[in-house]
N, C-alpha and C positions, 0 to 999 in steps of 0.2 A: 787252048780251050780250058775253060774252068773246069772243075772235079766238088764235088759236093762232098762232105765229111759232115758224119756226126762223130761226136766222142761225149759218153754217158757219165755221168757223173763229173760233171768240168768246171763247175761254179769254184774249184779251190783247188789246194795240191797239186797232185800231180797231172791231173786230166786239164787241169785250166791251163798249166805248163805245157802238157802238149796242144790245145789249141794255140799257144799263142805261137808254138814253135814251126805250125803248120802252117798258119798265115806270116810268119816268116820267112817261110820258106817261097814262098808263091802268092803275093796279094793278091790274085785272081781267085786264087783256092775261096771257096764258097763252105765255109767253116761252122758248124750250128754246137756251140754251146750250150749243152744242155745241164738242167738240175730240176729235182725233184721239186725244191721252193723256188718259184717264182723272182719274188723279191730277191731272193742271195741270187739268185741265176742274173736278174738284171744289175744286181750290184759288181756281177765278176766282170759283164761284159764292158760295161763304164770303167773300169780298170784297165781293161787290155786295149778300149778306146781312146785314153788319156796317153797309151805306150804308142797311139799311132795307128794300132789296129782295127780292124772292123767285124770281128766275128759277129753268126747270124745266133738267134737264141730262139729256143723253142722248148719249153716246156718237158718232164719227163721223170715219171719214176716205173723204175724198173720192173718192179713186185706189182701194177697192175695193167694188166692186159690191156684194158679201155685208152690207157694211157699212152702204150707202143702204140698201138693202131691209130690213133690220133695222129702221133707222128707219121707214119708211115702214110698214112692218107694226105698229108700234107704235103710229104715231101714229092711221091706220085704226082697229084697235081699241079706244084711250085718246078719241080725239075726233071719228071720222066723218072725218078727213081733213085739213086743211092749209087756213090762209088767207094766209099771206104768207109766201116765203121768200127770204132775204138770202143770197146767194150771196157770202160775203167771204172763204171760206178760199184760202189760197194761198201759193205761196214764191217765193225768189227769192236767185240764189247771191250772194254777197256777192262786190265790184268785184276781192278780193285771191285769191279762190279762183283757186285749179292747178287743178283739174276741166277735161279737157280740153271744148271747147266741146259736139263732139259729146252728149257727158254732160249738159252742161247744159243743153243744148238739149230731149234725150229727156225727160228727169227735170221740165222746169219746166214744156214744152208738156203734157205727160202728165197734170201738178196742173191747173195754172191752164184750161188748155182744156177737155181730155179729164175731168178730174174733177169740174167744173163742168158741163159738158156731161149727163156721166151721173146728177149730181146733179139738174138738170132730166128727163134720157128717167124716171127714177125716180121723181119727187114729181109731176110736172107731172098724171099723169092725180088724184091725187087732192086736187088746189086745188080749193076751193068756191067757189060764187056768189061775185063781185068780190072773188077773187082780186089778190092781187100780187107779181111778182118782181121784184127789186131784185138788176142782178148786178155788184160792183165792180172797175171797170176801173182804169186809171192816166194817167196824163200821159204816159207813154212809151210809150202806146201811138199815140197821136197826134203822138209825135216820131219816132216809129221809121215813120210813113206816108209823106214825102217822102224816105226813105232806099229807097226800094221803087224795080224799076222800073217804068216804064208799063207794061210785059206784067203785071207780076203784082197793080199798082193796077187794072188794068182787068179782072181776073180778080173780085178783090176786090169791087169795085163793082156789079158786075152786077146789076142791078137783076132778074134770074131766078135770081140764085143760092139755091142750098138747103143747109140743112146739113149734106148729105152730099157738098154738091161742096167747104165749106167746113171739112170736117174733111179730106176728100182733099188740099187745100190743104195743114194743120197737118203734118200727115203727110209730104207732099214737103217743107216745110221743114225739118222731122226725117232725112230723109234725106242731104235735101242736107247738111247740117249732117253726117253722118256721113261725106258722099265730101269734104269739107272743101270744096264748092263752093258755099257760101249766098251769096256775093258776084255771084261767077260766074254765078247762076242766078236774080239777081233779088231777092234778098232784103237786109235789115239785120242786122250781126249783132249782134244781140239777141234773146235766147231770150227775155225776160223779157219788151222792148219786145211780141216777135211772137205770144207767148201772150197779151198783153192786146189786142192788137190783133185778134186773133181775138174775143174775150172779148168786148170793143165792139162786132164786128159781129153777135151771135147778138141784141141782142134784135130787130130789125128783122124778122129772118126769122123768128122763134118769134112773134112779136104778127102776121104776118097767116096761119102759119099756123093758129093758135088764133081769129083771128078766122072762120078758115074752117072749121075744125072743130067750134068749140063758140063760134059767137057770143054767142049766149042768154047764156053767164056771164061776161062783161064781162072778163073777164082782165088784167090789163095787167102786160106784160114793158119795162122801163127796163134801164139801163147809166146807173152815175154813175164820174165820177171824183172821188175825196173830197180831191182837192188834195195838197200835199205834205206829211206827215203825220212827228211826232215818234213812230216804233213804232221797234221791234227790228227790224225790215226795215232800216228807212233811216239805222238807225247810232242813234237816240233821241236827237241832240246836236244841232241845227241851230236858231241863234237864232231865224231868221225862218221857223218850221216852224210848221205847225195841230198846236193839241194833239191826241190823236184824239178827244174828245170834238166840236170841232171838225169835226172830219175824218168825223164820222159826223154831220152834220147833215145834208145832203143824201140819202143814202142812209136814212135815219130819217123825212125828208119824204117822199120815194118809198113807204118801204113803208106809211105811213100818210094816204096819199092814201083821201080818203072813200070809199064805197063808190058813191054817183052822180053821181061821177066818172070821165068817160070820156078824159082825157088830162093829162099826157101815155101815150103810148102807143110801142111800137117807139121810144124815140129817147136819145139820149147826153144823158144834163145834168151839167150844171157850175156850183157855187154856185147850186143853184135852178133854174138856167136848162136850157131845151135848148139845145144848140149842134151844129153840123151835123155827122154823123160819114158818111163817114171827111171827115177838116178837108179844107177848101175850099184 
């Protein structure tokens, strides 16, 4: 029986490497390609068509609401609903950008958090029996944790926290970042770091409360980091970089973990592995 997969941000990198790695694993897999531009969306898909492939493509940017529910209304009607979704779209200003920080602060937590975020409050009710999300973090987010201070690691960790006290968090970083006192006030200054560091702490809290809400359908919410990856994010030139082909095998293990299959569940993995987040 086929399986429906989105995976957000996939027109290039590493997201377009894991769709292709998902329709090679299973050509039945019902695989949707998505990208915020049209045009590069149907330019990736004619690429991974030429490789043999057949991914499905549909339209999609993250930061606006109108846009998820499009898809989602889509998918409802085309296939009863959703079995796995890859959460890989995302940005990141480059080391040379003038954009004053405040700027990049709003604009990066905005994608990578907040658009992320409502890309879950959007798809998540209509995931099917063993369900999976797979949502990709980074390495900087785990470097940007010992840059925090204790008040705001201990905010973070809270083992009661929800995520609406952990967007209230994103938010006061955003702020802060506008009165120019993110130092001052506890934080690293990394927009990119602190959007992914967010980013790594949502599956924890989305897997127990899905286990509380809808135990019955096995759901399971992961966070990977897919290593240091040769994409247009990270300049595409570093000898000792994962191709993203690479760079999407973890995240491609995640979303194709079996169906009775009950772990991993809520947790960060790294090459396969879990590893403890937020790091020890």
């Amino acid at each position: 029986m086929s399986r429906v997969f989105v995976v957000t941000g996939s027109n290039q990198g590493i997201g377009k490497s894991i769709v292709k790695l998902l329709l090679q694993n299973n050509e039945k897999n019902i695989v949707y390609l998505t990208s915020r531009n049209k045009e590069n969306g149907e330019a990736a898909v004619k690429d991974l068509q030429d490789l043999g492939l057949q991914p499905a493509f549909h339209q999609l940017d993250i930061t606006d609401r109108k846009s998820i529910e499009t898809l989602r209304d889509y998918l409802v009607e085309k296939h009863g609903g959703l079995d796995v979704l890859v959460n890989n779209a995302g940005m990141a200003y480059k080391s040379a950008s003038n954009a004053p920080f405040s700027e990049q602060a709003e604009v990066t937590v905005n994608c990578n958090f907040f658009g992320t975020l409502a890309v879950c409050d959007i798809l998540f009710p209509i995931l099917k029996q063993n369900g999976r999300v797979v949502h990709l973090s980074s390495t900087l987010g785990a470097f940007t944790w010992p840059k925090l201070s204790k008040h705001r690691q201990d905010q973070l960790k809270d083992e009661n926290l929800q995520i609406e006290d952990l967007e209230k968090l994103m938010k006061e970083f955003v702020n802060d970042a506008k009165d120019d006192k993110v130092l001052e006030r506890g934080w690293a200054k990394s927009a990119y770091g602190v959007s992914k560091l967010g980013v790594s702490l949502m599956p924890q809290i989305q897997q127990k409360d899905l286990d509380i809400r809808n135990p019955e359908k096995n759901i399971l919410v992961n966070c990977c980091c897919p290593g240091f990856v040769n994409t247009s994010m990270t300049g595409g030139n570093h000898a000792t970089a994962l191709t993203p082909d690479e760079g999407a095998d973890t995240p491609t293990y995640l979303a194709l973990l079996p169906r009775d299959v009950n772990e991993p569940k809520g947790c960060f993995v790294k090459s396969r592995k879990v590893t403890p987040f937020p790091p020890k």
